[in-house]
DRENDO-1510 file (C-alpha; in Angstrom, 1 decimal, always signed):
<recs>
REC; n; res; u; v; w
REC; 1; UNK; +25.0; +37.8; +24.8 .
REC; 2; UNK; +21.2; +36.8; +23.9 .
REC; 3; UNK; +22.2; +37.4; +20.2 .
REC; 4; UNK; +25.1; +34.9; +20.2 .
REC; 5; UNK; +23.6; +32.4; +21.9 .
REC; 6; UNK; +21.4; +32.4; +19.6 .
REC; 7; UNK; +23.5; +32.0; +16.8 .
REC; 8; UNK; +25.4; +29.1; +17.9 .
REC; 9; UNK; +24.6; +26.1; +15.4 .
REC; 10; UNK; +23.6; +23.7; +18.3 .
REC; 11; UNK; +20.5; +26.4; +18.7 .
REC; 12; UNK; +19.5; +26.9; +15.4 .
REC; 13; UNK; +16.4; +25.8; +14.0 .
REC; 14; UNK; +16.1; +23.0; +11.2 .
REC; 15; UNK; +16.2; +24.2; +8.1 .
REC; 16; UNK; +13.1; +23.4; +5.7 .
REC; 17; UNK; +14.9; +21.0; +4.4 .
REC; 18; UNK; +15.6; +18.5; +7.4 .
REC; 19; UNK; +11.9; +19.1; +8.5 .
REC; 20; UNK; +10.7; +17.1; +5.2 .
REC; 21; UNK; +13.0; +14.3; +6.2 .
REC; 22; UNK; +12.3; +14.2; +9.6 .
REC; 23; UNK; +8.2; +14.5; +8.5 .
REC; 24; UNK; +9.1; +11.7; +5.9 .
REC; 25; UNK; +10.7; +9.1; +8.6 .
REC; 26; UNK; +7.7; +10.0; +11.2 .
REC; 27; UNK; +4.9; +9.0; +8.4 .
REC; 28; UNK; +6.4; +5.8; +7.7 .
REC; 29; UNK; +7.4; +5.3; +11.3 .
REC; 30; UNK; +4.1; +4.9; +12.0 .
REC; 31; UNK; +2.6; +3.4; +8.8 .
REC; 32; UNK; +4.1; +1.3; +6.2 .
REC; 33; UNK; +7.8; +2.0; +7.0 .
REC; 34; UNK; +7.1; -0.3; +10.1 .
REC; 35; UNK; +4.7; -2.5; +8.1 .
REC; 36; UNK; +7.8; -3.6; +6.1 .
REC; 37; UNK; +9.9; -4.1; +9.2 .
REC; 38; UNK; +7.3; -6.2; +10.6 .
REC; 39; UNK; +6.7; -8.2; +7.2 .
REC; 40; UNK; +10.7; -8.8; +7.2 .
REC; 41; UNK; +10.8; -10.5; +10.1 .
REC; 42; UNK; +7.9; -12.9; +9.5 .
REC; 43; UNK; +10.4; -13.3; +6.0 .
REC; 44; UNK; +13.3; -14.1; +8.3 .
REC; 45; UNK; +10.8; -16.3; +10.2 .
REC; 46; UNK; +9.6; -18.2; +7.6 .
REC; 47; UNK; +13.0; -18.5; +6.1 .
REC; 48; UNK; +14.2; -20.3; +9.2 .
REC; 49; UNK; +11.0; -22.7; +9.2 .
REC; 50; UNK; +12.1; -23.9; +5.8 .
REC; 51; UNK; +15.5; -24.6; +7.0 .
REC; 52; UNK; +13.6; -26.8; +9.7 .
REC; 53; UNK; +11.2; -28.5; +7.1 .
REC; 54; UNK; +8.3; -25.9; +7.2 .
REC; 55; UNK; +7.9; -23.3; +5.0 .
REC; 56; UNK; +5.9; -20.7; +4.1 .
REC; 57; UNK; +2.4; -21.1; +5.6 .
REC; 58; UNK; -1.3; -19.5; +4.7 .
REC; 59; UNK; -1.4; -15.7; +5.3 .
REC; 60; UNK; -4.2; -13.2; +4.9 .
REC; 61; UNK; -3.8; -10.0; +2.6 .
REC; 62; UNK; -7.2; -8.7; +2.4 .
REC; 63; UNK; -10.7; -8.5; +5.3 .
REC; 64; UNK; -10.7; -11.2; +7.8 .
REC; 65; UNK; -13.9; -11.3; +9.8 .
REC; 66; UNK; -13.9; -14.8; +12.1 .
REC; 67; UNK; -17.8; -14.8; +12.3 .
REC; 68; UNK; -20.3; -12.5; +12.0 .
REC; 69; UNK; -23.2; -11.4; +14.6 .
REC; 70; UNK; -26.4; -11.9; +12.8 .
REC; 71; UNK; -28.5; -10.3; +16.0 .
REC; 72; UNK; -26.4; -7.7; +15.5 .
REC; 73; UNK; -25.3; -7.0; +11.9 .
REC; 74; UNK; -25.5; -3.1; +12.2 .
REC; 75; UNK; -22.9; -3.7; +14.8 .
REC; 76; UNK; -20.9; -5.9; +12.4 .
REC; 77; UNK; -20.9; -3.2; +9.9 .
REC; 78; UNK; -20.2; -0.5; +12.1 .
REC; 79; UNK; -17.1; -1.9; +13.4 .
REC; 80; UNK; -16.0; -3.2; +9.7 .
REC; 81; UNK; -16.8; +0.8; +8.9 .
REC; 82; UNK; -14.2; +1.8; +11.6 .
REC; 83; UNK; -11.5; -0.5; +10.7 .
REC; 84; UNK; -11.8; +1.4; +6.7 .
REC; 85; UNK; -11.8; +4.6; +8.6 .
REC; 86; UNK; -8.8; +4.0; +10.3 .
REC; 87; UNK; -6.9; +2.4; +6.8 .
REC; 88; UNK; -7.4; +5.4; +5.4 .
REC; 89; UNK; -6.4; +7.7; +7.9 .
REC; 90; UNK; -2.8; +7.2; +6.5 .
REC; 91; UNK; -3.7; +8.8; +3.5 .
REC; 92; UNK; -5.5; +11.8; +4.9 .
REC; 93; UNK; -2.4; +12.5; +7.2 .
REC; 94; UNK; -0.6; +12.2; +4.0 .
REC; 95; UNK; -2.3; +14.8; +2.2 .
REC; 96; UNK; -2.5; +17.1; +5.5 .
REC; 97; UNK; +1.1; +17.2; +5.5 .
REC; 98; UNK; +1.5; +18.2; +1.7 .
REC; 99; UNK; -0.7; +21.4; +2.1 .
REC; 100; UNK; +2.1; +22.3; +4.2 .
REC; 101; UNK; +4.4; +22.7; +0.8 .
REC; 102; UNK; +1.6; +23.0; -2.3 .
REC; 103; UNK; +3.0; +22.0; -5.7 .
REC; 104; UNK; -0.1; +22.0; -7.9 .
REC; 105; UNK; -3.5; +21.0; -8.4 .
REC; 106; UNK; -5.0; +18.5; -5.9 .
REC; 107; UNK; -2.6; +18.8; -2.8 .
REC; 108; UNK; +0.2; +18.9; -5.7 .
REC; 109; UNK; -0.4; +15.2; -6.7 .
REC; 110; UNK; -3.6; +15.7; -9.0 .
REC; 111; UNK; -6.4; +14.7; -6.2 .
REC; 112; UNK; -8.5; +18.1; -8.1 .
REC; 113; UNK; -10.8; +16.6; -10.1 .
REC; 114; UNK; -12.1; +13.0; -11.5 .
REC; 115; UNK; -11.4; +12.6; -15.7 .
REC; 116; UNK; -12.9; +9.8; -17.3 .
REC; 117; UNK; -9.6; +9.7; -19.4 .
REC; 118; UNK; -8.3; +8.5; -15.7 .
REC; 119; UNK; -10.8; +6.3; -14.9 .
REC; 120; UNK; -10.1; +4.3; -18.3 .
REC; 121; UNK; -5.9; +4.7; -17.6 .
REC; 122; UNK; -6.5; +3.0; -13.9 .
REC; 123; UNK; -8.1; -0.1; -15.5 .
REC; 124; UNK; -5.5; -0.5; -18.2 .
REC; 125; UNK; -2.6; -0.4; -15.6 .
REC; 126; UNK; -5.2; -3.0; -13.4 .
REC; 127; UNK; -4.7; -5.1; -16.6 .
REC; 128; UNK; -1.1; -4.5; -17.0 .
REC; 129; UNK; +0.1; -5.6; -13.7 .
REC; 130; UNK; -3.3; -7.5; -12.7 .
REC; 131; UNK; -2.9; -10.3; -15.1 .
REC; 132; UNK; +1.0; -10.9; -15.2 .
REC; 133; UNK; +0.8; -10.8; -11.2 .
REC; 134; UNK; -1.8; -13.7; -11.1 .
REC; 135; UNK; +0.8; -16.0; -12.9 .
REC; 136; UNK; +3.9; -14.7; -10.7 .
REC; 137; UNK; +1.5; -15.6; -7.6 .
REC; 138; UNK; +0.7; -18.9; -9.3 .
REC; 139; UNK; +4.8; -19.8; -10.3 .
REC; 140; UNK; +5.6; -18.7; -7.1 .
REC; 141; UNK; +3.2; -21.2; -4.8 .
REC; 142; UNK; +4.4; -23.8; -7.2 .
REC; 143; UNK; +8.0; -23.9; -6.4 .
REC; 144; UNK; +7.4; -22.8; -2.5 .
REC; 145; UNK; +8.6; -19.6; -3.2 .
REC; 146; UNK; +5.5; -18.1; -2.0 .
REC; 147; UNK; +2.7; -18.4; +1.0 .
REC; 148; UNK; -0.8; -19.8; +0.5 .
REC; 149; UNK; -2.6; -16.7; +0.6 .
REC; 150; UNK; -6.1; -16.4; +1.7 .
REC; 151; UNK; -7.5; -13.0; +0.6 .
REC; 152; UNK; -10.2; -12.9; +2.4 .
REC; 153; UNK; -12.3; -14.8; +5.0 .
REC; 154; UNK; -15.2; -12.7; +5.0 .
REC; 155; UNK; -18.1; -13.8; +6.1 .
REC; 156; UNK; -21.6; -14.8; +3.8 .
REC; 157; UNK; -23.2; -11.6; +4.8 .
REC; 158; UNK; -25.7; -9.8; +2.8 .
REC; 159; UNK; -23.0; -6.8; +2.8 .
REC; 160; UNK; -19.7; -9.2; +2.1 .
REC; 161; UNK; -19.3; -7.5; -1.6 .
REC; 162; UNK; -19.6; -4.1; -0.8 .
REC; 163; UNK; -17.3; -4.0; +2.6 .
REC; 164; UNK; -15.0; -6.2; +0.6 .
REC; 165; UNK; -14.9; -3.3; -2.1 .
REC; 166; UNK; -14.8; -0.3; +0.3 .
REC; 167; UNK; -11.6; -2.5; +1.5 .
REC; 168; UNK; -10.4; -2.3; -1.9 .
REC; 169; UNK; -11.0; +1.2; -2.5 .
REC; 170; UNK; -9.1; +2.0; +1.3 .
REC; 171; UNK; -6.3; +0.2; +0.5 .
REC; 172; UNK; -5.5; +1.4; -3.3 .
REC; 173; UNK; -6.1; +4.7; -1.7 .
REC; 174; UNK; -3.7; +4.7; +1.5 .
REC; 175; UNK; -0.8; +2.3; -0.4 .
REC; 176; UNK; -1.0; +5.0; -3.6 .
REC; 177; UNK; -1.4; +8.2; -1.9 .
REC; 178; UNK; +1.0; +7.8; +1.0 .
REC; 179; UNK; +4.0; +5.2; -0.8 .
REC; 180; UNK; +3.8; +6.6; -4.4 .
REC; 181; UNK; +2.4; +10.3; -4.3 .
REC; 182; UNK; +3.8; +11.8; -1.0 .
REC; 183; UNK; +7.1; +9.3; -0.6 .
REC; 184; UNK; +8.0; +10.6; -4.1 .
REC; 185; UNK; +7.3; +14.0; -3.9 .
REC; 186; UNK; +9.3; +14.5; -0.3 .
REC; 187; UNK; +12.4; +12.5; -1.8 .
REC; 188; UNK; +12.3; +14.8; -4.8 .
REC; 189; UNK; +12.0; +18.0; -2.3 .
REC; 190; UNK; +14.9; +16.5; -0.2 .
REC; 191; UNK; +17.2; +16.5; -3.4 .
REC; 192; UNK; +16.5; +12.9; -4.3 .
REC; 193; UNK; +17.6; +12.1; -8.5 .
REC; 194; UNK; +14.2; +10.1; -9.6 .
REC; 195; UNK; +15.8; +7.0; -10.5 .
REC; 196; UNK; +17.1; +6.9; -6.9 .
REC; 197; UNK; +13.5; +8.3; -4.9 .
REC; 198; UNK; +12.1; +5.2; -7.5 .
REC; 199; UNK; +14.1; +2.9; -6.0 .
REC; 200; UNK; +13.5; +3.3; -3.1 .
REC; 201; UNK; +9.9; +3.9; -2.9 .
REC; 202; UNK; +9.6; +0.4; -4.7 .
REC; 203; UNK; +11.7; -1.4; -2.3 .
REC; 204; UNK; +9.8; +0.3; +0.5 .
REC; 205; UNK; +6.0; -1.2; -0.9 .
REC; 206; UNK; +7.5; -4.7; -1.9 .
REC; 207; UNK; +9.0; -5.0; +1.4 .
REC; 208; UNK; +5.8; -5.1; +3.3 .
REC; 209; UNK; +4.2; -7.5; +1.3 .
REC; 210; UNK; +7.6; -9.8; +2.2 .
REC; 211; UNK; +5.0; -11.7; +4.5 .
REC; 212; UNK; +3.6; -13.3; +0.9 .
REC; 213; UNK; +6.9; -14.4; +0.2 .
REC; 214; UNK; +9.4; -13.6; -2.6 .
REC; 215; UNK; +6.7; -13.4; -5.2 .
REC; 216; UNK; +4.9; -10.8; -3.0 .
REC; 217; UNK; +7.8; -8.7; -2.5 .
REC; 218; UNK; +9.2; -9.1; -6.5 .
REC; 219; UNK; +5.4; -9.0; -7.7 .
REC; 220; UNK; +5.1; -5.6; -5.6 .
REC; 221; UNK; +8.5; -3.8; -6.3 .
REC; 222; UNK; +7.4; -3.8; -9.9 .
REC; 223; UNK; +4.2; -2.6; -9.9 .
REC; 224; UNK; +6.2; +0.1; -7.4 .
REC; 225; UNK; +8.7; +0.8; -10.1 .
REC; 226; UNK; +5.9; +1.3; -12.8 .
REC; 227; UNK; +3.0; +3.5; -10.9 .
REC; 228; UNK; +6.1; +5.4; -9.2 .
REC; 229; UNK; +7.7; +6.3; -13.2 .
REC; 230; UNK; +4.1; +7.0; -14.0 .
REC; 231; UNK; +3.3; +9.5; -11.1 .
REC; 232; UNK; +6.8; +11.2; -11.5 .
REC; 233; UNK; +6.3; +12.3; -15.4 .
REC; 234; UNK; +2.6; +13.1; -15.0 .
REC; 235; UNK; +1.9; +14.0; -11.0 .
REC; 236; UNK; -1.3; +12.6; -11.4 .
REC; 237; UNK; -2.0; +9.5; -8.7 .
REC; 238; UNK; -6.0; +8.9; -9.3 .
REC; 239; UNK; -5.0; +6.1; -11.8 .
REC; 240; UNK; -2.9; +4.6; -9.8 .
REC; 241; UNK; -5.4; +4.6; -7.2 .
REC; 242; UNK; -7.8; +3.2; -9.5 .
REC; 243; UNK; -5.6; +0.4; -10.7 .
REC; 244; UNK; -4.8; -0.3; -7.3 .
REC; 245; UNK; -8.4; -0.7; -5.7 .
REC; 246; UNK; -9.7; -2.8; -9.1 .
REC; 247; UNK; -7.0; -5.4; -8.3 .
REC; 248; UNK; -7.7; -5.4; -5.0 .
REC; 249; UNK; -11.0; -5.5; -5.6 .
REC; 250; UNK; -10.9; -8.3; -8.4 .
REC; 251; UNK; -9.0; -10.5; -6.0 .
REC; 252; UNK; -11.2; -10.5; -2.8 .
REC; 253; UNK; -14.2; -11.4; -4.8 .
REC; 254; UNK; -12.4; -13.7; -7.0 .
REC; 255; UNK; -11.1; -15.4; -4.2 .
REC; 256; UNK; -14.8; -15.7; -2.7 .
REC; 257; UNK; -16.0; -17.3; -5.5 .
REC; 258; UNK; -13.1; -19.5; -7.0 .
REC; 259; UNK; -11.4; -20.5; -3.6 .
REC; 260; UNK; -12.3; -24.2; -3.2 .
REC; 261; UNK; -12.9; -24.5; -7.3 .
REC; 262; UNK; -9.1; -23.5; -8.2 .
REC; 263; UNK; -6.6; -25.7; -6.8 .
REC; 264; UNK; -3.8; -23.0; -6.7 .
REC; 265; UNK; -6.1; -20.0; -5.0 .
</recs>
């Protein structure tokens, strides 16, 4: 009697399989899968401002620090520290869950080792998609098709450059690792063709920058569509992460020090 219950469909377990997908929906449940839902509906918000004569309005994308505590700076920094910690943590639950299937090197994504060869590939993809995105952000605000972004409203502390670039670093990290690397590698363990697990990793990382408006979420599902091609033919994801944090970085302090000179930044 034991033995057939225990062979009824209803009581077996989930095959390997349906575990991946199930992993796959709880990460971005609880990171950028519900970051895009939320960016959609400030979309949808902003959409229905414009209908009533408003628009898109100013929105933040990198630090914002309101003031900072000059008693207590170690405080300041400490609590700045924290808030990288816990940007990262995506990625390092990310890379916990793909020991659990090892495909290779470096949790299977090519995190062994630092190349200089990898280094130098980071900064020419920064270049590819850095310098073409600057003049989709610029067309973009120009015909209202975009918000006003402020990158950053950190404060003039002595440690404004580095925090601003350990900011950089945590998000190229988190947004590479977890939406290219681990996204693409479950899809392709789940069965998924590439061109379709491309697709939709693309979709998924230009639809949380939607908040930015449609040259966020255009400017975004390329660079998705290019790092993702990139990581599925090589498995490597340091230059991505590279490319990622020296835009990143490029923009906050290019922001600090051309906002207020450049009419369009």
């Amino acid at each position: 009697m034991t033995g057939d219950l225990e062979q009824r469909s209803g009581d077996a377990p989930p095959r390997p399989r349906d575990r991946l997908g199930l992993e796959l929906l709880g990460v971005l449940g609880v990171t950028f899968g519900i970051a895009g839902l939320r960016s959609l509906v400030s979309f949808i918000e902003a959409q229905v401002k414009i209908n009533h004569g408003l628009g898109f309005g100013g929105v933040a994308t990198g630090p914002i620090k309101s003031n900072a505590n000059t008693a207590y700076q170690w405080l300041d920094i400490l609590d700045d520290l924290v808030d990288v910690l816990g940007g990262v943590l995506p990625a390092f639950l990310a890379l916990v869950l793909l020991l659990r299937t090892p495909g290779g090197p470096g949790f299977g994504i090519g995190l062994d080792r630092l190349r200089l060869r990898e280094l130098l590939q980071g900064c020419g993809f920064a270049a590819l998609i850095g310098v073409p995105g600057l003049g989709l952000v610029f067309v973009a605000r120009e015909l209202n098709l975009n918000a006003q972004i402020v990158v950053t409203d950190f404060p003039d502390v002595w440690y404004r450059i580095p925090m601003l670039l350990l900011s950089a670093v945590q998000q190229g990290a988190a947004e590479e690792i977890v939406v290219c690397a681990y996204v693409l590698t479950r899809l392709a363990q789940l069965g998924w063709s590439n061109q379709r697990a491309l697709a939709v990793a693309a979709v998924l990382r230009g639809s949380y920058h939607l908040y930015q408006g449609y040259g966020g979420f255009f400017g975004n599902l390329v660079m998705g569509l290019i790092f993702g091609w990139w990581f599925q033919r090589t498995r490597r994801v340091v230059p991505l992460i590279v490319a990622h944090s020296v835009i990143d970085a490029v923009s906050f302090i290019g922001y600090v020090y051309l906002h207020g000179h450049v009419s369009w930044i």
